[in-house]
TIKOLSE-410614 format. One record per residue (C-alpha): residue in one letter; z, x, y; residue number from 1. Coordinates in pm, whole numbers. Layout:
<sites>
SITE,A,Z,X,Y,NUM
...
</sites>
This chain:
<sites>
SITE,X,-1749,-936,623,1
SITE,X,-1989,-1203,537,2
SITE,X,-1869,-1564,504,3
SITE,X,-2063,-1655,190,4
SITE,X,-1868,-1372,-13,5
SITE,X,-1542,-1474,152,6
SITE,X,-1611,-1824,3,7
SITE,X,-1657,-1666,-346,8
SITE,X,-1399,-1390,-308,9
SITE,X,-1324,-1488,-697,10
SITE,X,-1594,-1758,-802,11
SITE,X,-1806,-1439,-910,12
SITE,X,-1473,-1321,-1095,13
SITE,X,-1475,-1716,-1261,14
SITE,X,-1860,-1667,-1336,15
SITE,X,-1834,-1334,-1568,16
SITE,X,-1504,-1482,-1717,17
SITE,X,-1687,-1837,-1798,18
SITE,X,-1391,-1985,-1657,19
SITE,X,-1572,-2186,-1412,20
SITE,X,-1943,-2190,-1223,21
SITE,X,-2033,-1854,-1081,22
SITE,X,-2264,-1820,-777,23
SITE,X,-2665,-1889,-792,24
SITE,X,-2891,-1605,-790,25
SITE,X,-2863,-1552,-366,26
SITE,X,-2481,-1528,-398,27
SITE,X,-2414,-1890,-280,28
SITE,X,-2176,-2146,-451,29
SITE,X,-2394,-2450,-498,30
SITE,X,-2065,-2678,-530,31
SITE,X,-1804,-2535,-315,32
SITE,X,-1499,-2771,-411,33
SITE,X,-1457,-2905,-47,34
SITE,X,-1657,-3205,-129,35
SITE,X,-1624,-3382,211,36
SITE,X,-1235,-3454,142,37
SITE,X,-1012,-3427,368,38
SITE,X,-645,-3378,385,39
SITE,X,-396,-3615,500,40
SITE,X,-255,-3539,816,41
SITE,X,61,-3524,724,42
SITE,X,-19,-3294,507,43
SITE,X,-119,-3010,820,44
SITE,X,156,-3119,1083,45
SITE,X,55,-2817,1289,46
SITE,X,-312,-2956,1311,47
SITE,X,-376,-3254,1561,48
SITE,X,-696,-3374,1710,49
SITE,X,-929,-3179,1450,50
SITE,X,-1268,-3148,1597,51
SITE,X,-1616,-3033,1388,52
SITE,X,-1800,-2809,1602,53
SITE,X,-2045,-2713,1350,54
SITE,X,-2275,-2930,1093,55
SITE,X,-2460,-2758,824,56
SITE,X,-2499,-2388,726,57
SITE,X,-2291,-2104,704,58
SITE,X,-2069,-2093,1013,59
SITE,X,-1762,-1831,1027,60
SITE,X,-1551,-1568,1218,61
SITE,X,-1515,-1757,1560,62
SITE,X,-1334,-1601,1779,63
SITE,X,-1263,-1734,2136,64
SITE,X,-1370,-1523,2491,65
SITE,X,-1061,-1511,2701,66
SITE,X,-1136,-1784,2936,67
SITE,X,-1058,-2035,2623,68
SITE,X,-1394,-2224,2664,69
SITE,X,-1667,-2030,2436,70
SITE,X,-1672,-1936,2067,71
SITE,X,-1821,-1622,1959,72
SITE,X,-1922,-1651,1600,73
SITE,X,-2192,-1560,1290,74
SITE,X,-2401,-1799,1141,75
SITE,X,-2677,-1842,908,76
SITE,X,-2822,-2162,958,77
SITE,X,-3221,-2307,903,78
SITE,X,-3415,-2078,702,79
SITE,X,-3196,-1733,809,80
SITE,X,-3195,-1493,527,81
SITE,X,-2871,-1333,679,82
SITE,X,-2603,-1401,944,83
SITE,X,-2675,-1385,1328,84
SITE,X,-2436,-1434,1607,85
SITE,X,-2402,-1694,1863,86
SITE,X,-2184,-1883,2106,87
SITE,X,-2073,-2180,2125,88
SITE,X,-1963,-2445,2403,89
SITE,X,-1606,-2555,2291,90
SITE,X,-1588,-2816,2507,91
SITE,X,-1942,-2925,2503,92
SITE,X,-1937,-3295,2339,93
SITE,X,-2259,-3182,2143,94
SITE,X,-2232,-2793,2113,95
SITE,X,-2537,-2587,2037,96
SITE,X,-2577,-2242,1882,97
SITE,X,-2688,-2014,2148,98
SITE,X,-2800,-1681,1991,99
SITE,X,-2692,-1326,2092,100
SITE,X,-2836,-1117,1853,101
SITE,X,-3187,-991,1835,102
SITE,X,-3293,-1194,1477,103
SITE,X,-3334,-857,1371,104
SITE,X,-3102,-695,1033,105
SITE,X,-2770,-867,951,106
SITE,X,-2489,-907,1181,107
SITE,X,-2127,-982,1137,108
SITE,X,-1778,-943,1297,109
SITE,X,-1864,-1036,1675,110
SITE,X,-1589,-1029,1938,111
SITE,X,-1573,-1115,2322,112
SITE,X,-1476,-781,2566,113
SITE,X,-1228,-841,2845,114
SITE,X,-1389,-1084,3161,115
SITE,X,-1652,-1257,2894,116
SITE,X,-1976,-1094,3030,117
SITE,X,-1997,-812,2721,118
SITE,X,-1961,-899,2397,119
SITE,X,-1977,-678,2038,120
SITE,X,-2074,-711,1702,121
SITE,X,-2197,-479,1380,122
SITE,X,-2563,-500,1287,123
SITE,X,-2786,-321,1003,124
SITE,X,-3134,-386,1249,125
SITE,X,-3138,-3,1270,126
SITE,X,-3205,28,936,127
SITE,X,-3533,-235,924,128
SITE,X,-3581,-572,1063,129
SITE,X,-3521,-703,700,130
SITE,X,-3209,-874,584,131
SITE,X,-3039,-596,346,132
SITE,X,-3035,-608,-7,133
SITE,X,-2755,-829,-166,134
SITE,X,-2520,-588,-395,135
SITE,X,-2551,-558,-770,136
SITE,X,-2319,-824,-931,137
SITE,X,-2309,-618,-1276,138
SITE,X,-1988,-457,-1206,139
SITE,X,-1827,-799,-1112,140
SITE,X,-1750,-934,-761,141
SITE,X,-1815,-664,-468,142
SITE,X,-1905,-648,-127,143
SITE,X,-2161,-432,-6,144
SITE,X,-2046,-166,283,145
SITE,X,-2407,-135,426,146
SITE,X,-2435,216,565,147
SITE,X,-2683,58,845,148
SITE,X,-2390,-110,982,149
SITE,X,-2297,23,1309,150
SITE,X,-2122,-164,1637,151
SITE,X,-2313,-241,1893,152
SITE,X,-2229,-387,2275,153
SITE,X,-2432,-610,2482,154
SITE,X,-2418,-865,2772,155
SITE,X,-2294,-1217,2620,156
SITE,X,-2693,-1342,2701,157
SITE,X,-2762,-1076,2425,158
SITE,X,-2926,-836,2641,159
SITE,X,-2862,-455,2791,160
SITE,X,-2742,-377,2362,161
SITE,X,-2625,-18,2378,162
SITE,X,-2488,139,2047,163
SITE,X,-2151,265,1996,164
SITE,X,-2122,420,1674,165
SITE,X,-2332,668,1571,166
SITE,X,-2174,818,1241,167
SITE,X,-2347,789,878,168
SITE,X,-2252,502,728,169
SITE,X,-2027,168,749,170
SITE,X,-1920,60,1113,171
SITE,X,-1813,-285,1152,172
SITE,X,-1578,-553,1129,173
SITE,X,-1430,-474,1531,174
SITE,X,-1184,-649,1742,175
SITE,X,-1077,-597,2092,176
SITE,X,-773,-533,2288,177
SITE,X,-722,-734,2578,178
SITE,X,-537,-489,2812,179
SITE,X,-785,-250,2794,180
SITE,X,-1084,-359,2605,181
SITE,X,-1027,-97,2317,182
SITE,X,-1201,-172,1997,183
SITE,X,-984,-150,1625,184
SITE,X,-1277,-100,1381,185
SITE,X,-1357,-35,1010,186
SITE,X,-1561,313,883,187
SITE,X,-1589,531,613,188
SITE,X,-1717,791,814,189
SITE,X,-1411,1029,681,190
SITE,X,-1484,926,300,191
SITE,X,-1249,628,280,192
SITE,X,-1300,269,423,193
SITE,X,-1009,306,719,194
SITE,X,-890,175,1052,195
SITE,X,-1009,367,1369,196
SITE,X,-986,290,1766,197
SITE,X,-1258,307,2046,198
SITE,X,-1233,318,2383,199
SITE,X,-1503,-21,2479,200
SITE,X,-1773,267,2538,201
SITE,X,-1739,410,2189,202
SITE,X,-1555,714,2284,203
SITE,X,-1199,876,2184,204
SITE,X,-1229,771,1872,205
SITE,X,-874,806,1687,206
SITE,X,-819,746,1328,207
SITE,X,-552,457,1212,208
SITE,X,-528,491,864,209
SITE,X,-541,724,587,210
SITE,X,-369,570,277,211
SITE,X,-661,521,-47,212
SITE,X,-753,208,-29,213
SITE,X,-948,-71,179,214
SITE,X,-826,-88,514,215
SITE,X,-972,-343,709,216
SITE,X,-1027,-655,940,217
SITE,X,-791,-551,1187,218
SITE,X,-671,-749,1497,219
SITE,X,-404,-657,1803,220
SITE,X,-137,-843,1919,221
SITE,X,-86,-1024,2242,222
SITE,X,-15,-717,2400,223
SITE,X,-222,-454,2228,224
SITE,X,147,-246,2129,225
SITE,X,58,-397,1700,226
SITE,X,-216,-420,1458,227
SITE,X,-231,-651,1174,228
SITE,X,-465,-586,884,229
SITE,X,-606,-635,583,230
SITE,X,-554,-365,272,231
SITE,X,-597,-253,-108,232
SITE,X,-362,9,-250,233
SITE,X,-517,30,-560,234
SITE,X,-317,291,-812,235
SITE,X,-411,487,-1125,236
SITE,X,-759,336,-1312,237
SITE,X,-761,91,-1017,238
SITE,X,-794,427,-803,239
SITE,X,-1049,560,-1031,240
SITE,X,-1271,195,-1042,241
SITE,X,-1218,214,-621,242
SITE,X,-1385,542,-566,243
SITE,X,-1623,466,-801,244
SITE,X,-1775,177,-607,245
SITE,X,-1684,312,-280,246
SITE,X,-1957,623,-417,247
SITE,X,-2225,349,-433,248
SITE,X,-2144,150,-64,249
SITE,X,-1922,-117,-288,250
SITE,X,-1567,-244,-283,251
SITE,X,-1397,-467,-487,252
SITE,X,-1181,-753,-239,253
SITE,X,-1014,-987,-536,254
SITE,X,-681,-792,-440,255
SITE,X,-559,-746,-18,256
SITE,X,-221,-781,144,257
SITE,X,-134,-780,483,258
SITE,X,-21,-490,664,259
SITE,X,112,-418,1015,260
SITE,X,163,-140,1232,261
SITE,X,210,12,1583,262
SITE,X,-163,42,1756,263
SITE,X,-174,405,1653,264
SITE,X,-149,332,1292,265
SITE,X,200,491,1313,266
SITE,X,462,305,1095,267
SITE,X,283,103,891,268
SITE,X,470,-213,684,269
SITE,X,346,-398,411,270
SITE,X,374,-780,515,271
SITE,X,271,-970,165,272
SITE,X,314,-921,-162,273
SITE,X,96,-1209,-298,274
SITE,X,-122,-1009,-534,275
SITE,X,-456,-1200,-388,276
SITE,X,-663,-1152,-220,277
SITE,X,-552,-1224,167,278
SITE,X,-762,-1147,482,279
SITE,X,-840,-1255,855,280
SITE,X,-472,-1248,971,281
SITE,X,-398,-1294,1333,282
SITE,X,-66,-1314,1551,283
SITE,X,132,-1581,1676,284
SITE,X,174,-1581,2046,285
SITE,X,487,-1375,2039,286
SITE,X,393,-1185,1751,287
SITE,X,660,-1224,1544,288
SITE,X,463,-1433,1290,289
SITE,X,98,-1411,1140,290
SITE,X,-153,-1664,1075,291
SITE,X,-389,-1516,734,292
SITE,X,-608,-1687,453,293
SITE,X,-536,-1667,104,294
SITE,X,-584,-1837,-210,295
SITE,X,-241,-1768,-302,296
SITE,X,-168,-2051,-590,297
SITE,X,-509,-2001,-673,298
SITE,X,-568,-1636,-714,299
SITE,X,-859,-1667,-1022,300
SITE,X,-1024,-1971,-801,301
SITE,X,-1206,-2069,-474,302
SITE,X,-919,-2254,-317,303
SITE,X,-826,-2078,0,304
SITE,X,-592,-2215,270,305
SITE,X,-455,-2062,591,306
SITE,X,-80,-1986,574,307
SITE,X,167,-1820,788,308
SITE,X,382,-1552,728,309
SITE,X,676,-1391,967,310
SITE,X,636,-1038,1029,311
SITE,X,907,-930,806,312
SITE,X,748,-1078,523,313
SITE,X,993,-1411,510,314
SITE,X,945,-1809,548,315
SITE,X,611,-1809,386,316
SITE,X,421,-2160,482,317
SITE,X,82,-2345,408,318
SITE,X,-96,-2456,690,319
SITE,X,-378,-2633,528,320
SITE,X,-437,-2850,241,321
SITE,X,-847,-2930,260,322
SITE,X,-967,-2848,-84,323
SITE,X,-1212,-2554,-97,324
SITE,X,-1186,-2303,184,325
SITE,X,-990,-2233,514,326
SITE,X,-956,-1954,694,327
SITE,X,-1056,-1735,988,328
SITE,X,-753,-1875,1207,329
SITE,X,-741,-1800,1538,330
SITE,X,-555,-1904,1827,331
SITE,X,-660,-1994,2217,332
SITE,X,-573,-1742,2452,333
SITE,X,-297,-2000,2572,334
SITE,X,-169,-2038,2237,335
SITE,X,-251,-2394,2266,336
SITE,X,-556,-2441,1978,337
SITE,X,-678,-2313,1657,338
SITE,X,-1002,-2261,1550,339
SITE,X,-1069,-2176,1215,340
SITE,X,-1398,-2247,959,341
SITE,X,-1345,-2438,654,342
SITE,X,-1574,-2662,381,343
SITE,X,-1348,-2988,493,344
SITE,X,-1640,-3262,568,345
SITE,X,-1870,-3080,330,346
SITE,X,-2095,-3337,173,347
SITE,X,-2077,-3315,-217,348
SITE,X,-2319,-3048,-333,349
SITE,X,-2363,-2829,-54,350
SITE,X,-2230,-2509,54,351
SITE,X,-2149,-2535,386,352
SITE,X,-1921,-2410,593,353
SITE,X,-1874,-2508,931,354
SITE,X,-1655,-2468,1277,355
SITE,X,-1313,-2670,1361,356
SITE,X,-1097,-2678,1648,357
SITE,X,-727,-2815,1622,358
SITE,X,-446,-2906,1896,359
SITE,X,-157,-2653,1752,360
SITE,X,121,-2839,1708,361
SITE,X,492,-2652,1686,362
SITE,X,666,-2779,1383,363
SITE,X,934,-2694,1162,364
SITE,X,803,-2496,907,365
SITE,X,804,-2599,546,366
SITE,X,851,-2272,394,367
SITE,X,805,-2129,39,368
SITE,X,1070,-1969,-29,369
SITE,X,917,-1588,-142,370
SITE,X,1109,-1306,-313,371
SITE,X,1151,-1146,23,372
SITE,X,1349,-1447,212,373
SITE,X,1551,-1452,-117,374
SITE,X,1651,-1085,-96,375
SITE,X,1673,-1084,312,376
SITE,X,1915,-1406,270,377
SITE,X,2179,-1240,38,378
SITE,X,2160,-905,243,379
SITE,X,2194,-1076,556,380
SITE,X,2505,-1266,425,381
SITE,X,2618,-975,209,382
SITE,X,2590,-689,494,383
SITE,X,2757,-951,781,384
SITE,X,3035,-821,982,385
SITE,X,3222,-1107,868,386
SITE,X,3264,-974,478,387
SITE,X,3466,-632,638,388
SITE,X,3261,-414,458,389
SITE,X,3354,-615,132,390
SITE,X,3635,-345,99,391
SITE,X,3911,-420,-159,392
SITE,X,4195,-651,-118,393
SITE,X,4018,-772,198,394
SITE,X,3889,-1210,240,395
SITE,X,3553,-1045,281,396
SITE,X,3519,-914,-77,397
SITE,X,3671,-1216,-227,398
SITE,X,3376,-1436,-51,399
SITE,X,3112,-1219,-197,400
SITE,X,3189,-1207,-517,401
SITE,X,3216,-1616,-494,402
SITE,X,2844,-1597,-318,403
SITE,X,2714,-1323,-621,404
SITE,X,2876,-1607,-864,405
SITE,X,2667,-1857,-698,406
SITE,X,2376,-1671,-704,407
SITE,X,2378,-1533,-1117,408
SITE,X,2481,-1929,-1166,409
SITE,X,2133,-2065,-974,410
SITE,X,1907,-1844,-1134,411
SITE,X,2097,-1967,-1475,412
SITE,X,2303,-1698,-1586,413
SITE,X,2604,-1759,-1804,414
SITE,X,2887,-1476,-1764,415
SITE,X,3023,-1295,-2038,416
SITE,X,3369,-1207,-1975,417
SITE,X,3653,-1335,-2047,418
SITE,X,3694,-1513,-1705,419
SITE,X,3344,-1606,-1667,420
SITE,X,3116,-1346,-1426,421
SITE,X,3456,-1150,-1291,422
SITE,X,3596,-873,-1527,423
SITE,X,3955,-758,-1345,424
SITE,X,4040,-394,-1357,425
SITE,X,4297,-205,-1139,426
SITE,X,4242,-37,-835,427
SITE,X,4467,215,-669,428
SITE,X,4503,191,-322,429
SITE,X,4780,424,-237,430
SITE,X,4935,716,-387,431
SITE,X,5195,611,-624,432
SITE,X,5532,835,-620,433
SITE,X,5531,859,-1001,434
SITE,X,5181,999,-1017,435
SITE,X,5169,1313,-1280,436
SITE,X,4894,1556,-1383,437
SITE,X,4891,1638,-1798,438
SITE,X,4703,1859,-2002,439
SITE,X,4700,1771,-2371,440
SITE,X,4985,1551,-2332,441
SITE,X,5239,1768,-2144,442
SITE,X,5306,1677,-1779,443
SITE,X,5272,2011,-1497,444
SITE,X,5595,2067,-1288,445
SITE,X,5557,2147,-930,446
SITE,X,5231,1892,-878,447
SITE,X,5175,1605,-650,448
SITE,X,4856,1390,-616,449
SITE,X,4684,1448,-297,450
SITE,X,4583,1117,-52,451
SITE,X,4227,1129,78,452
SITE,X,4337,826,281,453
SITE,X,4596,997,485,454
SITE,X,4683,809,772,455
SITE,X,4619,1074,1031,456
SITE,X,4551,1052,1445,457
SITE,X,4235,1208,1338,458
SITE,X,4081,1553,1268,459
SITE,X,3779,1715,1491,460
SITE,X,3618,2038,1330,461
SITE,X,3275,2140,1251,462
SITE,X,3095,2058,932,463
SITE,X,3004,2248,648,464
SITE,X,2790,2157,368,465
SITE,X,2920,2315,22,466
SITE,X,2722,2139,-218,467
SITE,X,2886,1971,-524,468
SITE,X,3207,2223,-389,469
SITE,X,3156,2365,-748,470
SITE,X,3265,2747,-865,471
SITE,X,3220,2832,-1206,472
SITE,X,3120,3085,-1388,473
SITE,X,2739,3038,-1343,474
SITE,X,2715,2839,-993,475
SITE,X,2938,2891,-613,476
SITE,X,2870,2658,-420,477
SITE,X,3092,2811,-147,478
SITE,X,2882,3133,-189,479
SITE,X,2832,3281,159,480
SITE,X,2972,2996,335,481
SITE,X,3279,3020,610,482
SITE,X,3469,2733,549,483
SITE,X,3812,2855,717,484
SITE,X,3921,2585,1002,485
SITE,X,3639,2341,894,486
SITE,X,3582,2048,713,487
SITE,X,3383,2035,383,488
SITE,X,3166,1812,343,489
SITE,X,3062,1809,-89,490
SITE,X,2823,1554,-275,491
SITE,X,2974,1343,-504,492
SITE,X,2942,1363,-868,493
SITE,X,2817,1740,-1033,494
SITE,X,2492,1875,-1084,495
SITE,X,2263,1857,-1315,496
SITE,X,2138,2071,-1626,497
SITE,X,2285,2373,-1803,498
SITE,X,2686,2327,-1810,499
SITE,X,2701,2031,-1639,500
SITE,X,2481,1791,-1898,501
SITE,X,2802,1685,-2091,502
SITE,X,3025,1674,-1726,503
</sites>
């Protein structure tokens, strides 16, 4: 993914719409609102010691080797038409690009292999020396899914490249694994833009994903066991507009969520549910929460922030609070700094973006509270042990319908009843002596109410299913079935259709 369309994710949507300055004629934003401001630092308690590691150009991606000391990044600095990759000194009081790739094509998505000495990264210099085409802007704000991409490994120097895919069409945007040096990628080599996994040679390749949609961006955890990802589900004319560009090498990014999964793509969960667009998430150490860009609070603008997000979806916070763009987080391999790319320290009227490294700083989070910590709060208290399965007459079900109160009262709700929320009705709990069983009006002799509740020692016989335990003249539910010395086991309520609409 290349940085300059990640800084106008939605200024081409704010162009068409005339609701604010679109980007020139080489896809650039010529006034990116960073503007050299920067936050306070109260404002980003996680942040200390904020170094600028980069000054002037287009600097993004940077992802650390596993030593902790190098940066491996793309850039598009001087005169470049398109990005290149390099590396970069962290510690170096005056750190220079070094440059890894030939100079030849574009390049993007560049990641260190386990021990430092190999590194990878996609590049279209296959397809001519020549920076590709930039992608037709008529049908609003798309990225262009070169089918020249393809990953390619090489010494950290640059040298010894050696391809690794070799399919038609878009291979890019890899990570690595640390155990084992397998690579999560992006393709469309089965006709949809999923996940896939490489050994670090490009072989045993294994498909991830296989929802419709835009699955990409992917990163492991600590441990290589999770994936975290970027994706679009789109639905119904969204569908149709997605295949549509995805036939001409396009897709359409205004709209990603977060997604995690085991490393085999198996049981995938939806993280977000921001309805922006929200990319380049990466793990805590620990993996139990996920660092991600967004411009959530923005979502028709350029203002992009990093946040964090627990796994689960919950305790939603903003990390950043530069105006303009901030994203790309990733942490040291000791969990100890962040480096990220952002327009903070951008002079006025240019359209840079450039490399930071922070101190991380553990802090108490100041969380948004989401739908999803809202729900997860009254379940949690709700489904505790403590309200005894909120069964009647018991201190648990008195306490919960006291919490629901609480809850319909903060979200303004007036009851309607006579006492307020609470509307009192009775509730047998035992079989009353007196019980009787009429039909129109005339009480049966010889009947007696039956107690499902018996109190019993307990009963131990197989199970059989019976349906709704109907017979009638058109359905038998007990039809074929040997229920003698067994216990029945029937569905509550009656079917549906024919005799049964008016039951």
């Amino acid at each position: 993914m290349r940085t300059s369309l990640l800084l106008l994710v939605l200024a081409g949507i704010a162009g068409c719409t005339g609701a604010g300055p679109g980007p020139s004629a080489d896809g650039h934003d010529k006034n990116p609102p960073g503007g050299g401001k920067k936050p306070e630092a109260e404002a980003e308690p996680h942040l200390q010691n904020i170094r600028q590691l980069t000054f002037g150009g287009e600097n993004a991606e940077a992802y650390w080797n596993w030593k902790g000391d190098e940066l491996l990044l793309q850039a598009r600095i001087g005169d470049a038409g398109c990005d290149r990759i390099y590396r970069l000194k962290v510690d170096d009081p005056n750190p220079k690009h070094v440059q890894v790739s030939s100079g030849k094509g574009a390049t993007t998505c560049s990641y260190f292999l386990p021990g430092d000495q190999d590194v990878i990264y996609a590049s279209t210099h296959l397809g001519g020396d020549a920076c590709p085409p930039k992608p037709d802007m008529s049908q609003g704000y798309v990225w262009a899914l070169y089918d020249s991409y393809d990953i390619f490994r090489s010494k950290a120097d640059g040298s010894g490249i050696v391809r690794l895919t070799e399919t038609p069409g878009y291979d890019a945007e890899g990570t690595v694994c640390t155990k084992d040096g397998s690579i999560v990628f992006t393709s469309v080599r089965d006709g949809d833009i999923d996940l896939y996994r490489m050994d670090a040679d490009g072989k045993n390749v294994k498909r991830l994903t296989s929802e419709p949609g835009y699955d990409g961006g992917a990163f492991f955890n600590e441990d290589c066991t999770k994936i975290v990802w970027r994706a679009s589900r789109p639905k119904d004319k969204a569908l149709a507009d997605y295949k549509n560009l995805l036939s001409q090498g396009l897709v359409r990014p205004t709209k990603l969520e977060l997604y995690v999964a085991n490393a085999d793509g198996t049981d995938p969960v939806r993280v977000t549910a921001l309805n922006t667009a929200s990319f380049a998430p990466y793990f805590y150490p620990g993996s139990k929460r996920i660092l991600f860009s967004s411009n959530h609070g923005d979502p028709k603008g350029r203002e992009f922030d990093i946040w964090a997000i627990n796994v689960d979806g919950t305790e939603l916070e903003r990390i950043t609070a530069s105006p303009g763009f901030d994203g790309f987080p990733i942490f040291s391999p000791d969990g100890k700094r962040l480096a990220f790319s952002s327009n903070r320290a951008t002079p006025e009227g240019k359209n840079d973006t450039n490399v930071f490294v922070a101190e991380w700083k553990d802090a108490p989070p100041k969380v948004e509270v989401s739908a999803a910590d809202r729900v997860a709060t009254d379940v949690r208290y709700l489904a505790d042990p403590a309200r005894e399965g909120r069964g009647v007459g018991t201190k648990g079900l008195e306490a919960s319908g006291e919490y629901i109160e609480k809850r319909f009262t903060s979200l303004g709700l007036e009851g309607a009843g006579t006492k307020g929320f609470r509307q009192s009705f009775a509730v047998p709990t035992s079989v009353k002596g007196d019980a009787k069983v009429e039909i129109d009006g005339k009480a049966l002799e010889g009947t007696s109410p039956l107690s499902f509740s018996a109190k019993t020692p307990g009963l131990e016989a197989d199970l059989v299913l019976a349906g709704y335990g109907v017979v009638s003249k058109t359905r038998d539910d007990y039809k074929g079935l040997d229920v003698k010395d067994k216990i029945v086991v029937v569905r509550r309520f009656v079917p549906e259709g024919g005799e049964f609409d008016d039951a």
